[in-house]
PyMOL Python script that loads the backbone (N, CA, C, O; Angstrom):
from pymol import cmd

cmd.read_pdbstr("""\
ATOM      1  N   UNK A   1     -26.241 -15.732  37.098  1.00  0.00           N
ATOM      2  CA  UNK A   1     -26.995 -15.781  38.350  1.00  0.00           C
ATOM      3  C   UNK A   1     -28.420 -15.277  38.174  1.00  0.00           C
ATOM      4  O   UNK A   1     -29.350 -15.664  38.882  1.00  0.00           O
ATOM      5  N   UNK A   2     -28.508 -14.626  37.451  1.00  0.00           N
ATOM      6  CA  UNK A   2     -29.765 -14.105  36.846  1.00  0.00           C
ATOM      7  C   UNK A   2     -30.758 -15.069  37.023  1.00  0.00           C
ATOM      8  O   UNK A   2     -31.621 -14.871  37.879  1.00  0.00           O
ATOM      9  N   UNK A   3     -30.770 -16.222  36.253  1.00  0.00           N
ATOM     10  CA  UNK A   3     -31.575 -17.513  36.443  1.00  0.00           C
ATOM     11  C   UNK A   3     -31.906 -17.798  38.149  1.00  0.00           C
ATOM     12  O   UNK A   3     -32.958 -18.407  38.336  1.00  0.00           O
ATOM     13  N   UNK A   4     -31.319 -17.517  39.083  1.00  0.00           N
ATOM     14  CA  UNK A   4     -31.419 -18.578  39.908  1.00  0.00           C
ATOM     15  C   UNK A   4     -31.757 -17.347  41.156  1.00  0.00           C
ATOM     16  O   UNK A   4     -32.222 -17.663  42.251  1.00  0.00           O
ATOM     17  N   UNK A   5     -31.466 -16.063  40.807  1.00  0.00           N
ATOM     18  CA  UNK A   5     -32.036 -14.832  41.836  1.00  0.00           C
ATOM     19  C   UNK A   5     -33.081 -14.326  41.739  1.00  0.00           C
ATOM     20  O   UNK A   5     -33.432 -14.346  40.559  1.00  0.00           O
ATOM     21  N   UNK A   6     -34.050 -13.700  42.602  1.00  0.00           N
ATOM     22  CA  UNK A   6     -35.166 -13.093  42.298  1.00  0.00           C
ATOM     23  C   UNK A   6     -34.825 -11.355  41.919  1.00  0.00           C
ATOM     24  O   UNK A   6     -34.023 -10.773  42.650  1.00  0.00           O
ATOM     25  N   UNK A   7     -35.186 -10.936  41.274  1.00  0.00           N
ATOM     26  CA  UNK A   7     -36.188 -11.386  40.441  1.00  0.00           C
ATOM     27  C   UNK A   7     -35.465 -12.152  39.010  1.00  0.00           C
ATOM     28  O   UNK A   7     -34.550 -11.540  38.460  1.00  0.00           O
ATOM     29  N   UNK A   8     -35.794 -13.145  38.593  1.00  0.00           N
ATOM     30  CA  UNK A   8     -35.066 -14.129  38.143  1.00  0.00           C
ATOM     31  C   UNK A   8     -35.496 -14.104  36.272  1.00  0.00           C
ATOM     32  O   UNK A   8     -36.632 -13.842  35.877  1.00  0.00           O
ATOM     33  N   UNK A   9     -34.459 -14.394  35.445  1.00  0.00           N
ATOM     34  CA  UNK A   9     -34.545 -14.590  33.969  1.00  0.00           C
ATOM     35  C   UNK A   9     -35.672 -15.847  33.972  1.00  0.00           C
ATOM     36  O   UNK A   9     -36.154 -16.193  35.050  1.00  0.00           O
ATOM     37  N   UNK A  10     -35.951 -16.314  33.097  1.00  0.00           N
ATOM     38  CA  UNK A  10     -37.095 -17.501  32.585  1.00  0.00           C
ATOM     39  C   UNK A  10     -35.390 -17.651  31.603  1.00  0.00           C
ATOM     40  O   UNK A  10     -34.588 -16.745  31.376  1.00  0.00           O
ATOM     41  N   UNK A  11     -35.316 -18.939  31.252  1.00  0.00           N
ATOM     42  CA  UNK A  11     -34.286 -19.536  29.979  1.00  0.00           C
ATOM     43  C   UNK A  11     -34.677 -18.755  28.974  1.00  0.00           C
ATOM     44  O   UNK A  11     -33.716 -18.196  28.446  1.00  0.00           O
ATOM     45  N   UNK A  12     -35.723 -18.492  28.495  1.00  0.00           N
ATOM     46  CA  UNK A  12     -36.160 -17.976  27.131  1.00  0.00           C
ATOM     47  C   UNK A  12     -35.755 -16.355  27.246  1.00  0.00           C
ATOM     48  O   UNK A  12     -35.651 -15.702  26.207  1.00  0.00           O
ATOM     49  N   UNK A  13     -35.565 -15.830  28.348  1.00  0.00           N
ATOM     50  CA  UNK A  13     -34.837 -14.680  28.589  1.00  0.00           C
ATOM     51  C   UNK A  13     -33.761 -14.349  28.438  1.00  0.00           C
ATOM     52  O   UNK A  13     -33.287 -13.406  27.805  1.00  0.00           O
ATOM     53  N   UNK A  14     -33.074 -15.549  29.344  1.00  0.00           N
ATOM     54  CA  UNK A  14     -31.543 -15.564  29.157  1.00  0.00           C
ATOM     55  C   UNK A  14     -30.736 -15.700  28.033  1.00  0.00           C
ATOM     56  O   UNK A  14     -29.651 -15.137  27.884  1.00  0.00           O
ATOM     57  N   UNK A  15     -31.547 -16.835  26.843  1.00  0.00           N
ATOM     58  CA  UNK A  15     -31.349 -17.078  25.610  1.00  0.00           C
ATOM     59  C   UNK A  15     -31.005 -15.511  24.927  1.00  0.00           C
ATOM     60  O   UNK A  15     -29.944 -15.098  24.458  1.00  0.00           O
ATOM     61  N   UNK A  16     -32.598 -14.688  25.097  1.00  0.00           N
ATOM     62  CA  UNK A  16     -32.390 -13.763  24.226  1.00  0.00           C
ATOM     63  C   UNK A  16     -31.457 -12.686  24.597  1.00  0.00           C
ATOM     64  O   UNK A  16     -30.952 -11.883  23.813  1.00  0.00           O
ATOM     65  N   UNK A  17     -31.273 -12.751  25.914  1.00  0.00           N
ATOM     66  CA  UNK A  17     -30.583 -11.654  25.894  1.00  0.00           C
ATOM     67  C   UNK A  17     -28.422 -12.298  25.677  1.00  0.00           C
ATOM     68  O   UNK A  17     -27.546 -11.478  25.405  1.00  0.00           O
ATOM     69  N   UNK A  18     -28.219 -13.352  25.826  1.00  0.00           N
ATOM     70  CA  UNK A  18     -27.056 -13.810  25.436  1.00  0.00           C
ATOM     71  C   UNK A  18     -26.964 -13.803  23.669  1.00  0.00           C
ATOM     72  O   UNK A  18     -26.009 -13.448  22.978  1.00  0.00           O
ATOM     73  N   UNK A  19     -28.362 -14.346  23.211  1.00  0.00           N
ATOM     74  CA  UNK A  19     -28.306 -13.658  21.403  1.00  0.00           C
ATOM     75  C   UNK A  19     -27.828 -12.444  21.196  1.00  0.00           C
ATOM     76  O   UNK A  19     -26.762 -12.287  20.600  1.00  0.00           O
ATOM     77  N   UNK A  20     -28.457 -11.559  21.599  1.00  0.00           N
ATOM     78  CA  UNK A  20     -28.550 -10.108  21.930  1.00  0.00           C
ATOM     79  C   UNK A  20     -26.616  -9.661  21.768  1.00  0.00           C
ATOM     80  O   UNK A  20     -25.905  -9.328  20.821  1.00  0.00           O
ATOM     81  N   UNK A  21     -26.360  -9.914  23.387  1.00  0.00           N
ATOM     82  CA  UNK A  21     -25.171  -9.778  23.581  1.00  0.00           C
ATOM     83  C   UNK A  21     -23.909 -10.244  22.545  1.00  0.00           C
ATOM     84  O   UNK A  21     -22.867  -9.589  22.526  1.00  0.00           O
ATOM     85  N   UNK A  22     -24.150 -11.734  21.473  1.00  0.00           N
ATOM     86  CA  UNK A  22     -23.304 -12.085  20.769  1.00  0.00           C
ATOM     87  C   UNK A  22     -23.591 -11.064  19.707  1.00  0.00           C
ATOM     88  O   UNK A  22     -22.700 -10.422  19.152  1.00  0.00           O
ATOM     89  N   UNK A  23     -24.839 -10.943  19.451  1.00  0.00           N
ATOM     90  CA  UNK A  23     -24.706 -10.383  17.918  1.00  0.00           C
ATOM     91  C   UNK A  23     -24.154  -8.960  18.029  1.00  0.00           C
ATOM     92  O   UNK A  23     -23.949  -8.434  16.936  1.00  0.00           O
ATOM     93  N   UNK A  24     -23.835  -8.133  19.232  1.00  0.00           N
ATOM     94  CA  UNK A  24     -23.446  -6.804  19.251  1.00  0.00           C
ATOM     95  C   UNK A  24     -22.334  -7.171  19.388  1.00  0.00           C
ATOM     96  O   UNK A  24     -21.632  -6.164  19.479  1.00  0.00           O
ATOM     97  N   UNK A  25     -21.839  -7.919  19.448  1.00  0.00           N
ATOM     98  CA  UNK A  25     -19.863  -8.353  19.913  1.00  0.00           C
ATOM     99  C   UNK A  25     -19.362  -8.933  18.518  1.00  0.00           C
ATOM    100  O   UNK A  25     -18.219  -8.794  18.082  1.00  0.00           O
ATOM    101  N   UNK A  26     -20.465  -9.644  17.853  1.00  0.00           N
ATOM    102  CA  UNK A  26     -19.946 -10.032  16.265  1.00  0.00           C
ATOM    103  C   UNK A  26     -19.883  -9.205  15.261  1.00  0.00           C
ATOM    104  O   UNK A  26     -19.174  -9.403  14.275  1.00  0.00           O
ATOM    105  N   UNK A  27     -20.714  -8.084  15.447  1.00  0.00           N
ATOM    106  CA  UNK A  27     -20.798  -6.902  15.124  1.00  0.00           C
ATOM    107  C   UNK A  27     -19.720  -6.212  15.226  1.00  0.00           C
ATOM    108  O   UNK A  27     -19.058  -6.322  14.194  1.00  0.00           O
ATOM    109  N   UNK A  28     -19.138  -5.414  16.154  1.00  0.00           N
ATOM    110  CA  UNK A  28     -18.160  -5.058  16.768  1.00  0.00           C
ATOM    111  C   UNK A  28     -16.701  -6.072  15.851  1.00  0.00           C
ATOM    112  O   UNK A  28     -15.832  -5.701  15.062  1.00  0.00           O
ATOM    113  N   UNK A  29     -16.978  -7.209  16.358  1.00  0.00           N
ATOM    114  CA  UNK A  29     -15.546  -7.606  15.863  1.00  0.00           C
ATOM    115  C   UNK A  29     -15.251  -7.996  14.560  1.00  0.00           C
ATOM    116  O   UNK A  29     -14.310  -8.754  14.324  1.00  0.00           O
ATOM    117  N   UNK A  30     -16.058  -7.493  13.594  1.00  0.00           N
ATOM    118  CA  UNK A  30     -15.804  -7.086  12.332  1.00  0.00           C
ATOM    119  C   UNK A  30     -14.407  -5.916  11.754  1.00  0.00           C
ATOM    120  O   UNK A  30     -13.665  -5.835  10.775  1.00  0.00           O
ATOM    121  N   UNK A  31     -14.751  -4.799  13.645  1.00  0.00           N
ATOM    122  CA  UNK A  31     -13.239  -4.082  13.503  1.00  0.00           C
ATOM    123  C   UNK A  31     -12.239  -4.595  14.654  1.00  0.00           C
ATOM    124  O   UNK A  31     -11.039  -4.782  14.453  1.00  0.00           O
ATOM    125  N   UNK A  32     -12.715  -4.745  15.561  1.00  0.00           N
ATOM    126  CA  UNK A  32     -11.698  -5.374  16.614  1.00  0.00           C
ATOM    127  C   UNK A  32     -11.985  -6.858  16.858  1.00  0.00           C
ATOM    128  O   UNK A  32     -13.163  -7.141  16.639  1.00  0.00           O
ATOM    129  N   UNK A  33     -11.136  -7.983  17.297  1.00  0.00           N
ATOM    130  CA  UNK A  33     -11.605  -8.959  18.314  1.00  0.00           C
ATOM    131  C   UNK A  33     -12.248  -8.911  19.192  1.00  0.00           C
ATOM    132  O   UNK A  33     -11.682  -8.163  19.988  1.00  0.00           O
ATOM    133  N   UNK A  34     -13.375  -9.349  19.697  1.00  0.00           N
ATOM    134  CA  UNK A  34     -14.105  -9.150  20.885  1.00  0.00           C
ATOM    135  C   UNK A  34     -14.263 -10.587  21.547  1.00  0.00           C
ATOM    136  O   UNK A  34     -14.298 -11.540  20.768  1.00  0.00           O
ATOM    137  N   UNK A  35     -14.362 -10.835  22.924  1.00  0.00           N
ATOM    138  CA  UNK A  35     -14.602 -12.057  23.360  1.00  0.00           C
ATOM    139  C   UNK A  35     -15.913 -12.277  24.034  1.00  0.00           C
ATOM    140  O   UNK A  35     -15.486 -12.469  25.172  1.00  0.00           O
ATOM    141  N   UNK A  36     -17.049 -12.371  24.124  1.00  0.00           N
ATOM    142  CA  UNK A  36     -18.078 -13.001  25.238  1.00  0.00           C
ATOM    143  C   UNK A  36     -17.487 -14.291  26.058  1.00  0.00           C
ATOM    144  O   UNK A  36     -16.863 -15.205  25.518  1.00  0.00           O
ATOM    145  N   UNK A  37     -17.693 -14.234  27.004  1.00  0.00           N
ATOM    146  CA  UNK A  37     -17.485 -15.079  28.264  1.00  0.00           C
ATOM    147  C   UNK A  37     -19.167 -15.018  28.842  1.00  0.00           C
ATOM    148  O   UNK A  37     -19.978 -14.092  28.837  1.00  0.00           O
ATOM    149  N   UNK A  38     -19.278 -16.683  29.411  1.00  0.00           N
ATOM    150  CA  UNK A  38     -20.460 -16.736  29.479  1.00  0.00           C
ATOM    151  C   UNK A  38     -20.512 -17.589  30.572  1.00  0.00           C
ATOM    152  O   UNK A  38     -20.602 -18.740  30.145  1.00  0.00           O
ATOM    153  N   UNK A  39     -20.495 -17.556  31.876  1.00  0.00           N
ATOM    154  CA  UNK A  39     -20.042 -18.682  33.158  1.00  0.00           C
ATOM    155  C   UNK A  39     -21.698 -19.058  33.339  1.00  0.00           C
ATOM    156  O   UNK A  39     -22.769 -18.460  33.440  1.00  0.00           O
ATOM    157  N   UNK A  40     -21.053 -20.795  33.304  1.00  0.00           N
ATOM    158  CA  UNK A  40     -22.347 -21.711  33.561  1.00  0.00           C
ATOM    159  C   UNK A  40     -22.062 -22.420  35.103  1.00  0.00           C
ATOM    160  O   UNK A  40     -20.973 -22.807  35.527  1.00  0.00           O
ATOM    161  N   UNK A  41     -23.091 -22.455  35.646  1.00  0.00           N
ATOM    162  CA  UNK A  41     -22.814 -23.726  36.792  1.00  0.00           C
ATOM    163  C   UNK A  41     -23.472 -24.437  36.572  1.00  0.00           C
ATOM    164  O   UNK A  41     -24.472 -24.172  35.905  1.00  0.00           O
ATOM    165  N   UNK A  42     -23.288 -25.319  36.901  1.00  0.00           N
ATOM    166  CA  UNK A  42     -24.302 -27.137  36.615  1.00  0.00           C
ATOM    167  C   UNK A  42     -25.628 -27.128  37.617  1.00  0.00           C
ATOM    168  O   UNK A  42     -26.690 -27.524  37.136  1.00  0.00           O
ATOM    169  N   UNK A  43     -25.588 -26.666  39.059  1.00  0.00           N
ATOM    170  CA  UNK A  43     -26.795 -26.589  39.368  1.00  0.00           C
ATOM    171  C   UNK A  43     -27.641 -25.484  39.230  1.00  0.00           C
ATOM    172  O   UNK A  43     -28.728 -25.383  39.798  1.00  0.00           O
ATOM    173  N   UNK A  44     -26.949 -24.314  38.173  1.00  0.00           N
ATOM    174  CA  UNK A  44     -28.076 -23.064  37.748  1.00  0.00           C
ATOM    175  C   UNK A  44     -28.664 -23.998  36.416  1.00  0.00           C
ATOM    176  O   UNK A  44     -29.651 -24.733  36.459  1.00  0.00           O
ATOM    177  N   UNK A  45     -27.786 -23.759  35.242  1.00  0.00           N
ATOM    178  CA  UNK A  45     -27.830 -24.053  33.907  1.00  0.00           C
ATOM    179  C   UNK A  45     -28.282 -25.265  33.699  1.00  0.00           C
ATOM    180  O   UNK A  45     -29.315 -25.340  33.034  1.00  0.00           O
ATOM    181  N   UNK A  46     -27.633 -26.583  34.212  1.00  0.00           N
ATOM    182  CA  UNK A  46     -27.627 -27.307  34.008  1.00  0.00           C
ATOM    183  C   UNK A  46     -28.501 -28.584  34.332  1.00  0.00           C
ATOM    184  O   UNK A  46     -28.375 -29.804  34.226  1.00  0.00           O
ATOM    185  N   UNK A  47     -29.798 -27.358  34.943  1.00  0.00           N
ATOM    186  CA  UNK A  47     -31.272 -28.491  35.197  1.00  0.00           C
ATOM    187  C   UNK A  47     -32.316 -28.588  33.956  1.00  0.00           C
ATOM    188  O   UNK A  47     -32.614 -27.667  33.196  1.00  0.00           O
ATOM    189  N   UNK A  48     -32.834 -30.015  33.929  1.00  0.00           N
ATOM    190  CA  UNK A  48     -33.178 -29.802  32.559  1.00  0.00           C
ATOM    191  C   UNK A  48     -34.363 -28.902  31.959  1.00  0.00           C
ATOM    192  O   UNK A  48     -34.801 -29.258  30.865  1.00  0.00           O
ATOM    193  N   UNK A  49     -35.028 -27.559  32.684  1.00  0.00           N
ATOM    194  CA  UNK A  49     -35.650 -26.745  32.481  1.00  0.00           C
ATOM    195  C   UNK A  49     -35.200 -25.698  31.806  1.00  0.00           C
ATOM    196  O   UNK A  49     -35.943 -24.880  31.262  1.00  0.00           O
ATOM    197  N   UNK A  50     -33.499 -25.638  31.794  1.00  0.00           N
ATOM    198  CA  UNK A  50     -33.056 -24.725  31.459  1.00  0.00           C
ATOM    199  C   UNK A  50     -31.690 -24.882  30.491  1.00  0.00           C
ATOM    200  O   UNK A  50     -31.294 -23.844  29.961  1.00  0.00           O
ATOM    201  N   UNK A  51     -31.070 -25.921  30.276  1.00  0.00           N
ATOM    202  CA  UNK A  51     -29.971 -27.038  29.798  1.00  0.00           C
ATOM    203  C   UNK A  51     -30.408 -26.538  28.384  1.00  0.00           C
ATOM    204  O   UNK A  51     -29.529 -25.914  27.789  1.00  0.00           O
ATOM    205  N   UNK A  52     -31.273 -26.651  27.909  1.00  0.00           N
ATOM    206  CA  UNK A  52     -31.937 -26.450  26.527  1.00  0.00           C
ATOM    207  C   UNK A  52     -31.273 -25.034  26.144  1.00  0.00           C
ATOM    208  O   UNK A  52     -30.498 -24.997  25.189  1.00  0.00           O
ATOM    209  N   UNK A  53     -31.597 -23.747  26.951  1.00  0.00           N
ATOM    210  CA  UNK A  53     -30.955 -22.363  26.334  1.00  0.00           C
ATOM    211  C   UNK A  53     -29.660 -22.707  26.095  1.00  0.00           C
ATOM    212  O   UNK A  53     -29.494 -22.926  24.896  1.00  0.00           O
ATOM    213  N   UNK A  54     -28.823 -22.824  26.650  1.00  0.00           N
ATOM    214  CA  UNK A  54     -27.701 -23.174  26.546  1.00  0.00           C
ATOM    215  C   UNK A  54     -27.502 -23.542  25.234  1.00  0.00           C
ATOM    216  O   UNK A  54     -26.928 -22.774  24.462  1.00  0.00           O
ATOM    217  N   UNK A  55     -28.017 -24.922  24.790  1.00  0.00           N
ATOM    218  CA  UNK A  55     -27.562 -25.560  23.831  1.00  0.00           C
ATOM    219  C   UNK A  55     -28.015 -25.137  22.390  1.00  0.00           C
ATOM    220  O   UNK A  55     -27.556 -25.593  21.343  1.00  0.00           O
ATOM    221  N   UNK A  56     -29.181 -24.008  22.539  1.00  0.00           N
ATOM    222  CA  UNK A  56     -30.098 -23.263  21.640  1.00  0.00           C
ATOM    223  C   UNK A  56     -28.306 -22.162  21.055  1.00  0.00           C
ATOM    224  O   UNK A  56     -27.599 -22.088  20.049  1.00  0.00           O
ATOM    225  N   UNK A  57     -28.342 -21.574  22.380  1.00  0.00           N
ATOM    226  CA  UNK A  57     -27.390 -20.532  22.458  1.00  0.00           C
ATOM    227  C   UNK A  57     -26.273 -20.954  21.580  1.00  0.00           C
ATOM    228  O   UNK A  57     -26.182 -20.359  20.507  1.00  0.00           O
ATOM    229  N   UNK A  58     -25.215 -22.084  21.911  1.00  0.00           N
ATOM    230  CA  UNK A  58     -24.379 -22.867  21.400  1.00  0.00           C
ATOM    231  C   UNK A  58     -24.461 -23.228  19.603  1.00  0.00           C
ATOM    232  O   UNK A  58     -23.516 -23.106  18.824  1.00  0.00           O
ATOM    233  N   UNK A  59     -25.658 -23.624  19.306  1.00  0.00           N
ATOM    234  CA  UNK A  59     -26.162 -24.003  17.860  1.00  0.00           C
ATOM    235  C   UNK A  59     -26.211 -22.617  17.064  1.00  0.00           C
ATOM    236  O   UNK A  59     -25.920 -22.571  15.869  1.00  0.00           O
ATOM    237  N   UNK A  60     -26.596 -21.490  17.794  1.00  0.00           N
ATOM    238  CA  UNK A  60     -27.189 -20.130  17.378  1.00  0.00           C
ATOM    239  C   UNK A  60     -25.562 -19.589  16.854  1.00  0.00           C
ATOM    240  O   UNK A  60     -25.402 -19.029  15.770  1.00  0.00           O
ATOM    241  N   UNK A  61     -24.505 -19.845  17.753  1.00  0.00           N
ATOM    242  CA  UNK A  61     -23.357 -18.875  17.456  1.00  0.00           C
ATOM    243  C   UNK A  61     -22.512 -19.604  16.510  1.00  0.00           C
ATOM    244  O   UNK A  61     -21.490 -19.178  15.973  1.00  0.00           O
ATOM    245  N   UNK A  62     -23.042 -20.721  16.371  1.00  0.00           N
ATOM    246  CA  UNK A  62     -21.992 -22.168  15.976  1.00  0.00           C
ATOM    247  C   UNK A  62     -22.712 -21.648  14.364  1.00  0.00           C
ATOM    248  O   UNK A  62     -22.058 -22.332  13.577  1.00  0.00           O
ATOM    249  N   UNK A  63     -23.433 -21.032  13.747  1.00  0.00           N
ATOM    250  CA  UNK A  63     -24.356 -20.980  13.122  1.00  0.00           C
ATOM    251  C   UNK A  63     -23.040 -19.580  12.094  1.00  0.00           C
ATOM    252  O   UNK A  63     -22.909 -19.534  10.871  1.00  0.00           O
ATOM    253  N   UNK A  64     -22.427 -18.817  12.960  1.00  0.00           N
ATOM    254  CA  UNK A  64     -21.583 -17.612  12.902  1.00  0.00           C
ATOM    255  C   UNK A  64     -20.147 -18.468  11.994  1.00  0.00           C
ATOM    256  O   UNK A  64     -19.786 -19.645  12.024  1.00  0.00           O
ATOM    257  N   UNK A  65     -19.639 -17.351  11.292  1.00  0.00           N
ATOM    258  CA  UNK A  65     -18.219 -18.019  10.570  1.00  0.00           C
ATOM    259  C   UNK A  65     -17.795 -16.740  11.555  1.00  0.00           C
ATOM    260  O   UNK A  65     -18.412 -15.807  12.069  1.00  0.00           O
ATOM    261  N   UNK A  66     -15.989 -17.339  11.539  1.00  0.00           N
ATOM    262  CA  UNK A  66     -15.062 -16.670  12.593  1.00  0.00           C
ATOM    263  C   UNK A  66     -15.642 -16.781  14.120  1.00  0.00           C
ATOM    264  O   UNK A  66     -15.122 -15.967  14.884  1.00  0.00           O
ATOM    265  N   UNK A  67     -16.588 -17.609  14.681  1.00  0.00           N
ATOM    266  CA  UNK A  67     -16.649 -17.588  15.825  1.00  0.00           C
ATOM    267  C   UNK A  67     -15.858 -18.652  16.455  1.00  0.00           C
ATOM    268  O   UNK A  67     -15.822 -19.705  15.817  1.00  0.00           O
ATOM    269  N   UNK A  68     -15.059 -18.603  17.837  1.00  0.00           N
ATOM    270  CA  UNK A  68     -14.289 -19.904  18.010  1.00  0.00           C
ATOM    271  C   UNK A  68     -15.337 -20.152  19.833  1.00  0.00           C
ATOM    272  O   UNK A  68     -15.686 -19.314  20.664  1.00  0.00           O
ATOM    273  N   UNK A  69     -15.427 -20.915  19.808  1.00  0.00           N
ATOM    274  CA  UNK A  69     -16.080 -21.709  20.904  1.00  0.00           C
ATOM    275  C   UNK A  69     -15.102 -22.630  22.132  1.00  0.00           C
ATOM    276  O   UNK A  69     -15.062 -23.857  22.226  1.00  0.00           O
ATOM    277  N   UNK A  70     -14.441 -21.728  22.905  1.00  0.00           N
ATOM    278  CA  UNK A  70     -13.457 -22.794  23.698  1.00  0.00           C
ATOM    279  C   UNK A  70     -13.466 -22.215  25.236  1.00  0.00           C
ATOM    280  O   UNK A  70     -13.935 -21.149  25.634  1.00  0.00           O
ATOM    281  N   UNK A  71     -12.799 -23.255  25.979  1.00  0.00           N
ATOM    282  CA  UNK A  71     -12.740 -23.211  27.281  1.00  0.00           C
ATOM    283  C   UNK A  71     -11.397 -22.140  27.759  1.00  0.00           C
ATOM    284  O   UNK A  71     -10.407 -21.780  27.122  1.00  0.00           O
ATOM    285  N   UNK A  72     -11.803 -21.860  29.008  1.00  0.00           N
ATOM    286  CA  UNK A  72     -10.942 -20.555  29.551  1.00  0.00           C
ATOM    287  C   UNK A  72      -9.604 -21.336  29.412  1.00  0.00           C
ATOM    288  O   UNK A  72      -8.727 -20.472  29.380  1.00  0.00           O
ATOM    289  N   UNK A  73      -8.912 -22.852  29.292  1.00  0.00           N
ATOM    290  CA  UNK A  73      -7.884 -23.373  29.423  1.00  0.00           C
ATOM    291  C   UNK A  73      -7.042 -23.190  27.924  1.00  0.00           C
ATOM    292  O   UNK A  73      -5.843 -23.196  27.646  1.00  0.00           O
ATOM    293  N   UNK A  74      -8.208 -23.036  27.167  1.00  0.00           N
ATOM    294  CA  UNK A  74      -8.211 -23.199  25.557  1.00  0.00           C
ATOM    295  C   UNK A  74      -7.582 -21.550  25.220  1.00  0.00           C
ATOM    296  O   UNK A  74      -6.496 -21.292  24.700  1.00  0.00           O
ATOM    297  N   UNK A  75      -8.424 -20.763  25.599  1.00  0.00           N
ATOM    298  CA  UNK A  75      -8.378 -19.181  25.719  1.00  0.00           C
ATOM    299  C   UNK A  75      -6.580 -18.802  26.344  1.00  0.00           C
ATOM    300  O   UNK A  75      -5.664 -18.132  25.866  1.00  0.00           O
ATOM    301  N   UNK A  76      -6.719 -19.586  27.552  1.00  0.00           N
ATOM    302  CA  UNK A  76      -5.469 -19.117  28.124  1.00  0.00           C
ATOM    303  C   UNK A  76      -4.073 -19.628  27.427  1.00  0.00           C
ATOM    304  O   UNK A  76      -3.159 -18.848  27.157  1.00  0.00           O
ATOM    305  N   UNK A  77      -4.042 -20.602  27.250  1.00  0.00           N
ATOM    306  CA  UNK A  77      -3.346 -20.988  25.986  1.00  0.00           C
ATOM    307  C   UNK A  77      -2.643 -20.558  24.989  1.00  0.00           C
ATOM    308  O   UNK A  77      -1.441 -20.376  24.789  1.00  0.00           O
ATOM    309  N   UNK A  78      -3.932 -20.381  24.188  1.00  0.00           N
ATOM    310  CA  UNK A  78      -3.888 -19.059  23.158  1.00  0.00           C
ATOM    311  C   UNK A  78      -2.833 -18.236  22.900  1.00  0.00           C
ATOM    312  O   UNK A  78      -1.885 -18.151  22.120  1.00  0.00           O
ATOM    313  N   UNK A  79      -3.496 -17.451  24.153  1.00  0.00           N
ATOM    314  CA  UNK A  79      -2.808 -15.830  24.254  1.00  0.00           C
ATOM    315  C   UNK A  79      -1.037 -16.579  24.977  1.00  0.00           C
ATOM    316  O   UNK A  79       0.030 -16.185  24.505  1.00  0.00           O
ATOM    317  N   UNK A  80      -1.080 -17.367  25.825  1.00  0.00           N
ATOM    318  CA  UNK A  80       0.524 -17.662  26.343  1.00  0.00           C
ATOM    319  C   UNK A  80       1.178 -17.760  24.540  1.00  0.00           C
ATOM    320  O   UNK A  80       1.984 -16.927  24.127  1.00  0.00           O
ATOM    321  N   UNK A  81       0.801 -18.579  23.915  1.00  0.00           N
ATOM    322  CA  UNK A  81       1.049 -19.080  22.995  1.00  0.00           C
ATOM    323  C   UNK A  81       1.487 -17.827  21.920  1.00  0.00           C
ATOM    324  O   UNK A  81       2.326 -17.899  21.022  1.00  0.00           O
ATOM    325  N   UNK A  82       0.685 -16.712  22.285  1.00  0.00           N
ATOM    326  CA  UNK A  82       0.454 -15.563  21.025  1.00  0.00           C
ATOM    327  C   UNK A  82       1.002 -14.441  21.848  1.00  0.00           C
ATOM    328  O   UNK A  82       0.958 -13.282  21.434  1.00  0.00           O
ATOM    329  N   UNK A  83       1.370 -14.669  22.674  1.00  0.00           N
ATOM    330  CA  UNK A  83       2.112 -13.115  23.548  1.00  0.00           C
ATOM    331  C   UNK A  83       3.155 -12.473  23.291  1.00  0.00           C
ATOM    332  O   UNK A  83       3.490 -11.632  24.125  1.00  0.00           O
ATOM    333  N   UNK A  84       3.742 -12.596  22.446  1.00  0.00           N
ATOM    334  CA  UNK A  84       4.189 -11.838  21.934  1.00  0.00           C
ATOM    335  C   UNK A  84       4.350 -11.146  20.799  1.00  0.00           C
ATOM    336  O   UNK A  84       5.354 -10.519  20.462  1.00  0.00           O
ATOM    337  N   UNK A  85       3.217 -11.285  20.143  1.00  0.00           N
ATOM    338  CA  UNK A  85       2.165 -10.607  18.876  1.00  0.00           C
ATOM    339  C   UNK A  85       1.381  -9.678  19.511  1.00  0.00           C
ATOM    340  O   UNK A  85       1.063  -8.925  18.590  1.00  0.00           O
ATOM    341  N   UNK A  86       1.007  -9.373  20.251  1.00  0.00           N
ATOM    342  CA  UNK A  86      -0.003  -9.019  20.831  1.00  0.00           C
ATOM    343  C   UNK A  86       0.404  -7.801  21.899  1.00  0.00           C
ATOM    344  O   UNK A  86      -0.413  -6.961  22.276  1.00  0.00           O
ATOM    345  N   UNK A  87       1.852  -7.842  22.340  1.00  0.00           N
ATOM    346  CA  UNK A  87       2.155  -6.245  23.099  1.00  0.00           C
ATOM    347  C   UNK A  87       2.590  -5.026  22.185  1.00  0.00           C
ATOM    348  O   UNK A  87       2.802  -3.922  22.688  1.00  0.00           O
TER     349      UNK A  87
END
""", "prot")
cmd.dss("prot")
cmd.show_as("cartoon", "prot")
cmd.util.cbc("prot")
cmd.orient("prot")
């Protein structure tokens, strides 16, 4: 929401500070798993002034080994799938 409230991110903001945020969580999950979650809406993100961070963002982490890139359906899955490893 940042983008779209006053006082409001610029994309080139949001970029850095979602860099920011991955590289302290990739960091981190060197000893634990860590997850970033990152909620887009189509009429914040997804105008083409701003569509670009996103896809900067996307290339930047895709760039990472051990990073997995999936949807909350993908995520939820997962863990149904792995629950009982995991208590």
């Amino acid at each position: 929401m940042k983008l779209w409230t006053s006082p409001s991110y610029m994309p080139s903001d949001w970029l850095q500070y979602a860099k920011d945020t991955f590289d302290c969580l990739y960091a981190e999950g060197a000893e634990h798993t860590r997850m970033m979650s990152i909620g887009v809406h189509l009429r914040i993100m997804g105008r083409p002034g701003r569509i670009h961070a996103l896809e900067k963002f996307l290339n930047y982490v895709a760039q990472h080994d051990d990073v997995w890139i999936a949807r909350r359906i993908d995520i939820a899955r997962h863990w149904i799938g792995t629950a009982g490893n995991h208590r």
